[in-house]
C-alpha positions in Angstrom: 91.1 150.7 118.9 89.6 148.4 121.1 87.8 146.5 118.1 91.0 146.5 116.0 93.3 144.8 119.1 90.1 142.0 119.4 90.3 141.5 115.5 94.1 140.9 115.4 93.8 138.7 118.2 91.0 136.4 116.4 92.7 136.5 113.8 95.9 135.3 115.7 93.9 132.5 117.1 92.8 131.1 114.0 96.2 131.0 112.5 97.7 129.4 115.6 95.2 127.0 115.7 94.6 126.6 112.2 99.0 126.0 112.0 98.1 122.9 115.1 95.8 121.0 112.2 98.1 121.0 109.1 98.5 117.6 108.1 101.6 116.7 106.8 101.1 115.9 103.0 101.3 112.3 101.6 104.4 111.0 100.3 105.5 109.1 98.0 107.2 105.5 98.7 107.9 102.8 95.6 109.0 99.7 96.1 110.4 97.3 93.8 111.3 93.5 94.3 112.3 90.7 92.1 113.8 88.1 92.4 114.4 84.2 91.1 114.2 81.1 91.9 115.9 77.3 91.5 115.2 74.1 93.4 117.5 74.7 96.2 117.4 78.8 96.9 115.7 81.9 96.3 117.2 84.9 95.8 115.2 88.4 96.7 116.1 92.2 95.4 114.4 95.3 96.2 114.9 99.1 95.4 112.6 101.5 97.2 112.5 105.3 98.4 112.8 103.9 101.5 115.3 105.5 103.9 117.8 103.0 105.7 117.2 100.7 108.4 113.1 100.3 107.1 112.0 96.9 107.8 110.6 94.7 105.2 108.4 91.6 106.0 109.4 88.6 103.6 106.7 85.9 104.1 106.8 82.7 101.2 103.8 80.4 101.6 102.8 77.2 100.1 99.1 77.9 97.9 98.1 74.1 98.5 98.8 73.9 102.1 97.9 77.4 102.7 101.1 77.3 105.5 103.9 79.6 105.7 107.2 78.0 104.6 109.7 80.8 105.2 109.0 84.0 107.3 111.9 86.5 107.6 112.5 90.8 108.0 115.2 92.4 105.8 116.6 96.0 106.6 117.3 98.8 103.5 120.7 100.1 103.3 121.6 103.6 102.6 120.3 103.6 99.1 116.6 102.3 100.1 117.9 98.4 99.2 117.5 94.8 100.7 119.0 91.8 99.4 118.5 88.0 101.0 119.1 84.8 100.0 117.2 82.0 100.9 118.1 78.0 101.2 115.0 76.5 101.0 114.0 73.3 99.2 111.1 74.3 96.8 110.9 71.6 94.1 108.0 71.1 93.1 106.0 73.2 95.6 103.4 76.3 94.4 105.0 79.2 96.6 103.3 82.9 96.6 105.7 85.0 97.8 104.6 88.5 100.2 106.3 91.3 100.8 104.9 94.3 103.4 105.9 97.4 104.6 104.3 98.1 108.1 104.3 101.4 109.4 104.3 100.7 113.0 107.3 98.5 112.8 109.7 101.0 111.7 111.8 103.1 113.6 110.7 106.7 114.0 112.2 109.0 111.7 110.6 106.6 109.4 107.1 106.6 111.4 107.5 110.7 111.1 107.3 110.5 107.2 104.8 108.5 106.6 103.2 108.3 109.6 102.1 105.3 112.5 99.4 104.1 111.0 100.9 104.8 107.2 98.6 107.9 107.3 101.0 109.7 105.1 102.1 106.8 102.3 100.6 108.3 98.7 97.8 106.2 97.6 99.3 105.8 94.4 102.2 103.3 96.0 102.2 99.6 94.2 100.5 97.4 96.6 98.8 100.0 99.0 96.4 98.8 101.1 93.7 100.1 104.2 93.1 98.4 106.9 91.8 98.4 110.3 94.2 98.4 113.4 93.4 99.4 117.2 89.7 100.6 115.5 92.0 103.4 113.4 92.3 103.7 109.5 95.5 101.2 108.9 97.4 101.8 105.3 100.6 99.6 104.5 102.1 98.0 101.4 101.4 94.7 100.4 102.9 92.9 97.4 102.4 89.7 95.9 105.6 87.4 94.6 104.3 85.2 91.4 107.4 82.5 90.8 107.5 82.4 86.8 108.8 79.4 85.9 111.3 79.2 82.8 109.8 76.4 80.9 107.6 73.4 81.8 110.1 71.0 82.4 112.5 73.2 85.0 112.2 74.0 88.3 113.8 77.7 88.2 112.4 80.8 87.0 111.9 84.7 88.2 109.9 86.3 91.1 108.2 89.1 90.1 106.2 91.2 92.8 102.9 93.5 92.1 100.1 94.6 94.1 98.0 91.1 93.1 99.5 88.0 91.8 99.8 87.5 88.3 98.0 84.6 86.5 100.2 82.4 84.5 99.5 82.1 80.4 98.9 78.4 79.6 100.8 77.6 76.8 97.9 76.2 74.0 95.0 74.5 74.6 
């Protein structure tokens, strides 16, 4: 009797301790943003799985200069979306456009899904990245904006955001 009470107590233990170490599986998380463009404004749409109030890092830099010319943090709404426009004179400037989701930044109930450090985000999200933060495994969402022009001659066009930025087609040769 004495080796049957000693066996269900083991056997307690483990699953106690065993219930302590269950990570919580990865979840998915898409976002999607597009946008467009003309000399005077730039207009920004994105759809995610995002619950509301997740903060999105806008960020639109200038590829000669290498400097950031706009910098800004759009909340979701209810259904996981963000709109901004943006007066900004871009004529004739090369502008990359970045878009990231970090982790640490959101509020909890967020931080409890897919984790402080993004520990939980599926690998499979556009734009996933890993990282290093406070000497810990770091994993967020970056996305690069491409501004696609319409034609040679104009200065407006779409945004179109993917985990690297997309080379333009020239046009003949």
């Amino acid at each position: 009797m004495k080796k049957f009470k000693m066996i269900c107590f083991l056997a307690l233990a483990t699953v106690a301790l065993s219930a302590c170490t269950i990570k919580k599986p990865p979840q998915n998380l898409a976002i999607h943003a597009d946008g467009s463009f003309d000399t005077k404004s730039i207009g920004i749409k994105v759809d995610s799985s995002l619950p509301k109030d997740a903060k999105l890092h806008l960020i639109f830099q200038d590829d000669d200069s290498m400097s950031i010319v706009y910098k800004t943090i759009v909340k979701t709404d209810d259904k996981g979306s963000a709109y901004k426009k943006i007066l900004l004179d871009i004529n004739n400037k090369n502008l990359t456009g970045l878009l990231f989701f970090k982790p640490e930044e959101q509020p909890k109930a967020i931080q409890d899904k897919f984790g402080k450090y993004g520990e939980n985000i599926r690998s499979n999200a556009i734009g996933y990245s890993v990282g290093k933060k406070n000497n810990e495994k770091y994993m967020y969402i970056k996305q690069y904006g491409t501004f696609l022009k319409f034609g040679k001659l104009r200065n407006s066009g779409n945004i179109i955001y993917y985990k690297e930025k997309i080379k333009p087609v020239k046009e003949g040769k």
